[in-house]
N, C-alpha and C positions, 0 to 999 in steps of 0.2 A: 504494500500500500504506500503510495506517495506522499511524504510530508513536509514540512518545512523545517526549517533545522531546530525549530522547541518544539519539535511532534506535533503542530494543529494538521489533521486529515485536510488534503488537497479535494476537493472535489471529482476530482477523473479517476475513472478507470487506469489504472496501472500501463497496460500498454499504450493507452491512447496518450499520456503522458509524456511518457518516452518515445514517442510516435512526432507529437508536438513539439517538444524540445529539440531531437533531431532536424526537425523541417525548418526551426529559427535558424539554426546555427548553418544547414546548406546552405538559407537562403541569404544569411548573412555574408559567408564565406563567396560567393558568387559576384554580388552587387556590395558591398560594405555601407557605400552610401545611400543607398533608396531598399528599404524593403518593408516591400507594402501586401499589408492583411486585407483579404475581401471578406467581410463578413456578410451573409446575404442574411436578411428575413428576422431581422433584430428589434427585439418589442422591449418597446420604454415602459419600463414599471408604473411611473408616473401619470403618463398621459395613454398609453396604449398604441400609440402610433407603431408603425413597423417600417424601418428605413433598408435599404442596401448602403452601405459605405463601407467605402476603402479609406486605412488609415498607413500613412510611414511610418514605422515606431521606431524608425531610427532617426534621433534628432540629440540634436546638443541643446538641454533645457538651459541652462546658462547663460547661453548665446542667445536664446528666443527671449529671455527674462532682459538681457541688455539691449535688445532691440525694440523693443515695447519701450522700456525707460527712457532711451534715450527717445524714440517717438512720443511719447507723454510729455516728457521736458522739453521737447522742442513745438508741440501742438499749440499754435497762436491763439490767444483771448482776443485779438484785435476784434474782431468781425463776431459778436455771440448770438445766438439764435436764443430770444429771451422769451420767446413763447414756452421754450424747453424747460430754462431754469434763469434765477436773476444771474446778475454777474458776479456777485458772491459764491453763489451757492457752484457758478463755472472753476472758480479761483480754488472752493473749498475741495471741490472734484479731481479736480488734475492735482492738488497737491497729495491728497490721501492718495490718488493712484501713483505719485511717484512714490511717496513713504512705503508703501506697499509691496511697488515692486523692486525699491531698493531693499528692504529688508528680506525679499525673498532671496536676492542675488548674494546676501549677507550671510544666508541660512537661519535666518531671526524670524522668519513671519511664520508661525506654526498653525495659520492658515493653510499655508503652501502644498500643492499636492503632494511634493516628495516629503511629508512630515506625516501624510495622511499611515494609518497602518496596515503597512501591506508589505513584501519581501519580495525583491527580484530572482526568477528560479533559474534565468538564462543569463549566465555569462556574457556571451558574444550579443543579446538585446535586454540589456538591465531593465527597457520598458514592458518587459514581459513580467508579469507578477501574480501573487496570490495574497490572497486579503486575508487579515489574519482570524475576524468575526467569521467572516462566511466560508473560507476556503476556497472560494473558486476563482476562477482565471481572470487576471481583468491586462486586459491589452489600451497600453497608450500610445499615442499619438496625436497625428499632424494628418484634420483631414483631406484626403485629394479628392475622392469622387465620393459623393452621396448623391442619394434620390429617394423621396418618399415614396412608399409603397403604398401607403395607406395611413390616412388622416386620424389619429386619436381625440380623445376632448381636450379642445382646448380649453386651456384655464383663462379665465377673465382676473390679470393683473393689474392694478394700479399700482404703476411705480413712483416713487418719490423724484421730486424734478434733481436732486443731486443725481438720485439711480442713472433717468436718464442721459444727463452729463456725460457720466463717465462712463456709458454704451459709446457716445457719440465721437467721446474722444480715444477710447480702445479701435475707433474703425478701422480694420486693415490692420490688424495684429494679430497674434494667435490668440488673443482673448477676445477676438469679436466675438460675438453670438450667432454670426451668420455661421453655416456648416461648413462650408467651403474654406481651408485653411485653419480654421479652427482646431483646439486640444479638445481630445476625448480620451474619456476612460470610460472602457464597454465591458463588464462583469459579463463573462460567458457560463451559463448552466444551461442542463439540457431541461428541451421545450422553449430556450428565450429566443433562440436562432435557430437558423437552417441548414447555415452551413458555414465552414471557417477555411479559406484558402491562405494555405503558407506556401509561399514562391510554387512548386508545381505540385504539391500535395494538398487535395483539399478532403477535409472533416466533416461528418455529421455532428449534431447535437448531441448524438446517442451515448457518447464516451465520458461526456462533460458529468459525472455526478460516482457517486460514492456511496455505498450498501450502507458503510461504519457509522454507527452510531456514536455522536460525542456529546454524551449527558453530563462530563464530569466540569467543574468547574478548571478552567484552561490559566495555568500561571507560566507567566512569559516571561523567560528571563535575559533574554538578550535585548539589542536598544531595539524600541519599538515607540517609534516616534520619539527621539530623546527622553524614552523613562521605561522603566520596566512596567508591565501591566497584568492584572487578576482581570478574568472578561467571567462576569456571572454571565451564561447562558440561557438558564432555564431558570423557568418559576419557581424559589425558592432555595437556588442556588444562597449561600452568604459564606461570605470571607468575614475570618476574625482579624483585626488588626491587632496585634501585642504592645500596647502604647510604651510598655518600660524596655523598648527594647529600642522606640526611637531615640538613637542619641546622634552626635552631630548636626545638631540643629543649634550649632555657635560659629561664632566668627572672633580673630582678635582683632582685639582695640589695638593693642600697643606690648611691643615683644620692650623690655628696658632692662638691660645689667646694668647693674649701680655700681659705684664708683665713690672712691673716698670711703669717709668717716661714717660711720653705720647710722642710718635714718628710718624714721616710722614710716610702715607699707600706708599709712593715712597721707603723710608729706609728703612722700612720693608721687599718689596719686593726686593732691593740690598742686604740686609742681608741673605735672603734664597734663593738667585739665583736665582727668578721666573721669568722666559722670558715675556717679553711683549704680548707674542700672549694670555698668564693666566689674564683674567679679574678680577678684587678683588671684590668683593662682601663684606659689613658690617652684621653681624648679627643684628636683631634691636628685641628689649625688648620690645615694647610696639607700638600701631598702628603709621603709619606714613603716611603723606598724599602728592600725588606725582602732581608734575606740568607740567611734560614733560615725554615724553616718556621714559621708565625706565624697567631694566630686574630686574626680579627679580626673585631670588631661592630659592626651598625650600626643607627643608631635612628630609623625613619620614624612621628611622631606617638606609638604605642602600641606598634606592631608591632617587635619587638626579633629580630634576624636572625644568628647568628654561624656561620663556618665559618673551615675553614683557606687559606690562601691558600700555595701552596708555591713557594719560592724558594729559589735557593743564591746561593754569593756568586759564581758562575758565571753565573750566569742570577737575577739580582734580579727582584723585583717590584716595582709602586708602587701603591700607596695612598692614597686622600685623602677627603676630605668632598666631599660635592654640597652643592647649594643647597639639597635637598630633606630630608636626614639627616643627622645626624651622627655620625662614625665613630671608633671605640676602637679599640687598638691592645692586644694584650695586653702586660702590666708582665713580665718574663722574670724581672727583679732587682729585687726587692722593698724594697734600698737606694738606690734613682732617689728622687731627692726632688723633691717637688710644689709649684711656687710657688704666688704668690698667684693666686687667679682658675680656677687649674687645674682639672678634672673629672677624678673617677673613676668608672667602675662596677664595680660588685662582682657577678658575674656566677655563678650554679653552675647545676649541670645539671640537669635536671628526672630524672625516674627515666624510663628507654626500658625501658621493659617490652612485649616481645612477650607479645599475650595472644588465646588461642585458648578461642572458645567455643562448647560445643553447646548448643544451647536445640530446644526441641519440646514438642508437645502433654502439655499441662499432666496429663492424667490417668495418662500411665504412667513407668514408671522404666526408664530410659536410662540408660549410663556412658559417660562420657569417660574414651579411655585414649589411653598412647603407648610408644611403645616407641622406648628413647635409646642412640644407639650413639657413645659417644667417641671421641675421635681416641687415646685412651691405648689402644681396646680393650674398654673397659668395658663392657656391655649391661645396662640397665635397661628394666624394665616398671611404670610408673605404670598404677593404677586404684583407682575404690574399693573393687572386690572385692579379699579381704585387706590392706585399706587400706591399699595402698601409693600416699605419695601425696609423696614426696620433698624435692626440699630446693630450693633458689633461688640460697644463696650456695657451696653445692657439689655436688659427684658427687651426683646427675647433673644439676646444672644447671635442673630443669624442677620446677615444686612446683604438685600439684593442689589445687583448692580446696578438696574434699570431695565427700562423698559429697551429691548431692538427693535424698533417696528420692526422695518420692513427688510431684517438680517444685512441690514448695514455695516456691522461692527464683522470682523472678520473670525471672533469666534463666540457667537451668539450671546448669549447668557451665562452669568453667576452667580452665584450664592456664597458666602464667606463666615465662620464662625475661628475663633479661636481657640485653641485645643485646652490652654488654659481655662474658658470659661464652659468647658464642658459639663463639668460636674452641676452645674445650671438644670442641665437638658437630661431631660428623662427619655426621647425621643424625636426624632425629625424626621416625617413623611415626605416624600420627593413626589413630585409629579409634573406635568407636563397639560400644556392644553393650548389646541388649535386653535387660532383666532380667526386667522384665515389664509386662501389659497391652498388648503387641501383638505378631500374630504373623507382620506383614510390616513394609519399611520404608515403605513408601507409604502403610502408615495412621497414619506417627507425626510427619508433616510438619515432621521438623525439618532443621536449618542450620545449620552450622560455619561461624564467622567469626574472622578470623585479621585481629588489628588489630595491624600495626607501627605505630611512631611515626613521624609525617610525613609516612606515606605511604597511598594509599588501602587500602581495608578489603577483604581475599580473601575471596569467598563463596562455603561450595562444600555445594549442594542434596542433601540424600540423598535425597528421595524422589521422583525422578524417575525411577528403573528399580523394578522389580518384581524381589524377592527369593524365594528359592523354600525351602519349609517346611523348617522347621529351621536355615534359615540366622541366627541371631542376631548375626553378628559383622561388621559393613562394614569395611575400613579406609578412610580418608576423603582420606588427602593426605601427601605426605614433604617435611618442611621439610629444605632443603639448605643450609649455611652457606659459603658462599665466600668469597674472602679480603677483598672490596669487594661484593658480593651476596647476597642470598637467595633462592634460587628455593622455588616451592611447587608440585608438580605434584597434580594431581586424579588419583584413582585410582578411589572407589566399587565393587572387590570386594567381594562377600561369601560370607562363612563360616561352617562348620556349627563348633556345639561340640563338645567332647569330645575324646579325648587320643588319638593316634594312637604309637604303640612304634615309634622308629624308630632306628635308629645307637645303639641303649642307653638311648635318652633317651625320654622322654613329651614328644613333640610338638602341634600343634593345626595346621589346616587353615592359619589368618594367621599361625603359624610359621614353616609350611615354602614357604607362596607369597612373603614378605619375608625369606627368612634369616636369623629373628632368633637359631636357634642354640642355644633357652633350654629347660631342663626344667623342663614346667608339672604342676601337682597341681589337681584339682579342689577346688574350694571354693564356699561359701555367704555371704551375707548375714547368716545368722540364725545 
């Protein structure tokens, strides 16, 4: 069975695999510069339409990213079409599309497709790849020939006059939206196409899929999109996070050997300005043995490492330097005085912000919401509809980032709480809800990722079931706070709008299926 190199099952048939793989690499070896995929009879999840197109999937993305910038930088404001957008909103467009695609050429935009998670399986065409959620083939390029086959529903958009801006000045790049010239990325499974042509070998559908069953929750430990990631798959999959195991979640203030006549670690730290919140750590020479609970740090070349070591005077601990690091000791009394020669570090904590994000297809408008139950009692509902969008350093602990309309922001939505003020939170329901521009989850390909500090990244797919009409409301996942843990279970219910009378109160369907207990009112955007 074909895999990726952290074992997620490829989609194909095993020969058909190695059947495909062979046919990149002739077709590559033949032409190096042009090798083009005919995909016939290819049906868009989205809309249902079914196109023929031929894509090159050999291309230098680099070079198409500096070719667009510099076309973006050089695109004249002189002349603006102000029916489109004012002249601000022209000026605010071309500069976000140059930050954009400068940061992509940086490898900084994690917007960017090559950031998206997916692994190249071909050598001699790196735009040959496998996704790591779905497993199946998804082929990039540069397209040369299309032609619609057959028209799907189109969706009635209203786009924001920045949106159109920045169509109008992408024209004639690879980021137009016209088909012709245009990047894709075409996920191949069998039944979505007809047929796949590599240089003179062409494919059916029939190969594209996989007997193997993969129910178990899938931990990735290679880079996958710059982080490692837990992908809950199934309903009720949950990852335990072990919170006392994150450590390194610090930075130094200030490395200082002292010098002279022995001085207080307090005068020290008035002398170079180190704010209180900078802990001092002693470097120490030789083993030291501890009686109380005590942090300690240690420092191999860059990599700067601190946690607590727990002792009593019952059961000590010891401590010392390797060959390899050297190891600080935290200063407890701030009147120890430092002789000559001695080391300090001044050490403070980096910010541990849990941060939860939805991101999805760029054309319609999705919210991220939650619902916050404290351990006081207290229940809140974060969203942007009635822009409740709360607070960080109190009740309730969780502060949204705003509203995206219309996925303008390049990675949709967040939610942020502090792992310090956990102990707050008894619970936080995640969920999700269509506002508009689609009227299932499976046509809006999007993906809640839930980044602790120090620990890999939770990824939990919405559109892998099929939702049924009217349902606009998924709940996504219940982050659980324990006293040394964090569990995060998958759930992907979904729910119909609208207010249901019950016990006195105005209910809604993701109310009364999580007990959130809360009277809801209808409301709008506008």
């Amino acid at each position: 069975m074909p895999t990726l190199s952290d074992g997620t099952p490829i989609q194909m048939q095993e020969e058909t695999y190695k059947e495909v793989l062979v046919a990149f690499e002739n077709a590559f070896d033949e032409n190096e510069q042009e090798v083009l995929v005919e995909i016939k009879g290819y049906k868009s999840k989205s809309t249902g339409s079914i196109i023929d197109v031929t894509l090159n999937v050999v291309f230098d993305y680099k070079e198409l990213l500096i070719e667009t910038w510099e076309h973006v930088v050089e695109f004249s404001l002189a002349d603006l079409d102000t029916s489109i957008a004012s002249k601000k909103q022209w000026e605010t467009a071309k500069e976000e599309l140059r930050q954009s695609l400068w940061d992509s050429m940086q490898d900084k935009n994690q917007g960017d497709h090559t950031s998206r998670s997916a692994e190249s399986i071909s050598e001699a065409v790196p735009s040959v790849r496998v996704g790591y959620s779905s497993g199946l083939l998804q082929i990039q390029g540069i397209v040369e020939e299309y032609e619609l086959i057959e028209e799907g529903d189109k969706k009635k958009r209203k786009s924001r006059p920045k949106t159109l801006a920045k169509k109008e000045i992408l024209e004639g790049t690879f980021r137009d939206s016209d088909a012709k010239g245009a990047f894709k990325t075409l996920a191949l499974e069998k039944g979505r196409f007809s047929s796949i042509k590599i240089g003179d070998l062409t494919f059916s559908s029939d190969g594209f899929y996989s007997d193997v069953k993969d129910d178990a929750i899938r931990v990735f430990t290679g880079d996958r999109g710059h982080s490692k990631r837990i992908v809950l798959s199934q309903k009720g999959d949950t990852a335990v996070i072990e919170l006392q195991k994150t450590w390194g979640l610090y930075q130094i203030e200030k490395r200082y050997t002292h010098s002279g006549a022995a001085k207080k670690v307090s005068q020290i730290r008035s002398d170079l300005g180190i704010v209180s919140a900078a802990v001092a750590y002693a470097e120490i020479s030789r083993s030291k043995t501890l009686r109380s609970a005590t942090m300690v740090a240690t420092v191999k070349g860059k990599k700067l490492t601190v946690k607590e070591v727990k002792a009593t005077s019952k059961k000590s601990a010891k401590v010392g330097p390797s060959p390899s690091s050297d190891t600080f000791v935290e200063v407890k009394r701030e009147n120890k005085k430092m002789k000559n020669g001695e080391t300090l570090l001044f050490i403070k904590p980096v910010s541990q912000q849990i941060s939860v994000n939805l991101d999805w297809d760029k054309s319609q408008d999705l919210d991220l919401g939650c619902f916050v139950e404290l351990n006081s009692g207290g229940k809140w509902i974060l969203q942007p509809l009635g822009k409740k969008f709360g607070a960080i350093d109190y009740a309730p602990y969780v502060l949204h980032s705003g509203d995206d309309r219309h996925g303008e922001s390049e990675d949709g939505e967040y939610m942020y709480a502090e792992m310090s003020n956990l102990n707050h939170i008894r619970r936080i329901v995640f969920y999700a809800m269509i506002y508009s521009g689609a009227t299932n989850w499976t046509d809006t390909d999007a993906v809640a990722t839930i980044e602790i500090p120090g620990h890999a990244t939770i990824e939990v797919p919405l559109n892998e079931q099929t939702s049924e009409s009217g349902q606009g409301k998924c709940v996504l996942c219940t982050l659980k706070p324990e006293v040394d843990s964090l569990s995060v279970e998958r759930h992907i219910t979904f729910h119909r709008d609208g207010l249901i009378e019950t016990d006195g109160r105005n209910a809604t369907e993701m109310d009364l299926a999580y007990d959130f207990g809360l009277n809801w009112i209808t409301s709008s955007k506008d």
